[in-house]
N, C-alpha and C positions, 0 to 999 in steps of 0.2 A: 546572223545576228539573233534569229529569233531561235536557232540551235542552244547558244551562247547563253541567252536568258535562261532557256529550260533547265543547261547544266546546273545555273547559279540557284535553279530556287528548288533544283534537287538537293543540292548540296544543302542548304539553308534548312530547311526539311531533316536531315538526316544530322545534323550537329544539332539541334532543337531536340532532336528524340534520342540523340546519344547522352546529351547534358540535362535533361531532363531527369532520366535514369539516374543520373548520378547519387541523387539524396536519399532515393530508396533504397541502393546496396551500400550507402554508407549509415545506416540506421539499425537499432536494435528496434524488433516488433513483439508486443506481448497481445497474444488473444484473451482476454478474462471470462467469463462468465459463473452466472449461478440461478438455477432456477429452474430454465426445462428442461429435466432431468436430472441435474445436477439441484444441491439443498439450494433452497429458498432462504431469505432472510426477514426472523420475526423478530420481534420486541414485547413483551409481556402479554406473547400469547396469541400474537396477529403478526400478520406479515407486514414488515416495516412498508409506508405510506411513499407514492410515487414523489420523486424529485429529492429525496436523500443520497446522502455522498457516499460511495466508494472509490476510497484512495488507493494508487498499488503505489510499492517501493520498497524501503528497506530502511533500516535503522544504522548507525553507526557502529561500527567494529570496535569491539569491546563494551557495548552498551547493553546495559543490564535489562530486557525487557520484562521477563519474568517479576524482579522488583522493584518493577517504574511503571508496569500495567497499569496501576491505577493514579499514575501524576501525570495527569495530560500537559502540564507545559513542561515534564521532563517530556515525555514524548515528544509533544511537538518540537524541542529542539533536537531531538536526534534521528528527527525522521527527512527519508528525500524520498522526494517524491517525484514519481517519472510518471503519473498521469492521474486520472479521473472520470470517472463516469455516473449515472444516477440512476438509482433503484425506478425502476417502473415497471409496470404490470406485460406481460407480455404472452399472447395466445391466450389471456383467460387470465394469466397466472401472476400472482401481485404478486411484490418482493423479491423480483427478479432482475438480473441485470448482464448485461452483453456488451464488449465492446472490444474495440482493438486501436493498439495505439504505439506511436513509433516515435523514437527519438534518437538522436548523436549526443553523446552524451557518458565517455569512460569512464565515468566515477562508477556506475552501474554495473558493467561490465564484470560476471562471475558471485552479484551480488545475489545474497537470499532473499526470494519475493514473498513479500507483507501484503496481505488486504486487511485496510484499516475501514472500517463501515459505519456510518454512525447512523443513529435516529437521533434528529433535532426537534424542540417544539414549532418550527412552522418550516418543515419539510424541506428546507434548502442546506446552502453550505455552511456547516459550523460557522462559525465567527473567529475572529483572530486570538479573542478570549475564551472560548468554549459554552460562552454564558448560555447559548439555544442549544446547547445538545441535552439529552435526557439519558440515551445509553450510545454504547459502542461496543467494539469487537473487535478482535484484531488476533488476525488467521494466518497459517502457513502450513507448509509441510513440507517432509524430509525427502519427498521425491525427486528424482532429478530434475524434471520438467521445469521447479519452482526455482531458476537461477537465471539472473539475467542475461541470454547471451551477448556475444561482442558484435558490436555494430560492425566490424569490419569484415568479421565472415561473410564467407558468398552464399548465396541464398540455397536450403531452406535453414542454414548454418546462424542465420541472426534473427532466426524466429522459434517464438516457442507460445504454446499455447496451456494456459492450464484449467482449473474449473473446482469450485467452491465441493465439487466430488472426491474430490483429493484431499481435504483439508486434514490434516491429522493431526495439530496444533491449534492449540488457543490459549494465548498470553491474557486475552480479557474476554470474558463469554465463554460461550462453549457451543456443542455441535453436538448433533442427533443421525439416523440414518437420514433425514428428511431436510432437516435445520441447520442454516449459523443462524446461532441462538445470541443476539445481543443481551449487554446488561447497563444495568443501571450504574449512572455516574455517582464516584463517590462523594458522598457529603462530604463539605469542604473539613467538619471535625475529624471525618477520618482522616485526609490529608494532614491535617494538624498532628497525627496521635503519632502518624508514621515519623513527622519533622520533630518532634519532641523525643522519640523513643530514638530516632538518630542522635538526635544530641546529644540525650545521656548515654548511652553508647559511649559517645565518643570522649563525653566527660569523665566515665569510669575509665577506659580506656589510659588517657593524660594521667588521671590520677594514681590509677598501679602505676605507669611510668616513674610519676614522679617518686616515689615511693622507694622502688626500686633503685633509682638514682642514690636517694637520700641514701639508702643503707649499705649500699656500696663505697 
């Protein structure tokens, strides 16, 4: 009997640590960092203030980020986001950040990795409007490391690690040997100049059209 017991709570034991395993070889994992060693992140001149956002992920395929950098709610709708973590001081050193993070999740899978970074006026997570952020940033680079890999590779096949030393892009902001260098968010009149200069665009655009029509 008591043979009997032991087999059952070996077994018990050994399916608990077999299905345990399971979420972690079915997960993509990214390591982030930037700071020791790798560039620091400042904001007009200082290193951006403990408990600000950096986003990782990726933009939608076919989406223009070069001429949408400065329209956070196009941004915000083309961005996915596969995790977060927050600026804090670390060994000394302000405007630093570390972290690692893991998801199931195939839309990701093969995708180019984005750190989106912001400075807000009271150091937390942007708002769903943007109204507390003051600048941002938003980083990449052409290295392999910066691609999501597949959650279903076998391990070290679903991890990748990269670091703010690599960055060799920047859609908003820019970078130094030392720095990702945030900027300032655009006054809403710029937003405006760019949604105006689109429209006539598009109204010159109709009107050759029509034109052409006519004289045909």
């Amino acid at each position: 009997m008591f043979h009997r017991a032991a087999t059952q709570v070996v077994f018990a034991v050994l399916v608990l640590l077999t299905t345990s395993r399971i979420p972690c070889l079915a997960q993509a994992t990214v390591n982030y960092s930037g700071g020791l060693g790798p560039r620091d992140v400042v904001y007009n001149g200082a290193p951006v203030s403990d408990g600000n956002y950096v986003a990782i992920g990726f933009f939608n395929s076919g989406f223009d980020v070069t001429a949408n950098a400065a329209n956070l709610p196009a941004l915000k709708g083309a961005w996915n986001q596969f995790g977060f973590t927050q600026i804090r001081t670390m060994f000394g050193r302000p405007g630093s950040f570390n972290d690692s993070q893991a998801l199931l999740d195939l839309r990701f899978q093969g995708q180019k990795i984005s750190l989106w970074i912001f400075d807000t006026a009271n150091n937390t997570t942007p708002t769903a409007s943007f109204d507390n952020v003051s600048g941002y940033g938003i980083y990449s680079s052409t290295l392999a490391n910066w691609v999501f890999p597949s959650p279903n590779a076998m391990p070290p096949g679903n991890l990748t690690s990269i670091y703010s030393s690599e960055v060799n892009q920047a859609w908003f902001g820019s970078f130094d040997s030392s720095h990702l260098v945030l900027a300032p968010v655009p006054e809403p009149s710029v937003w405006s100049l760019f949604v105006v200069g689109a429209l006539m665009l598009g109204g010159l655009v109709l009107q050759r059209s029509r034109r052409t029509q006519a004289a045909s």
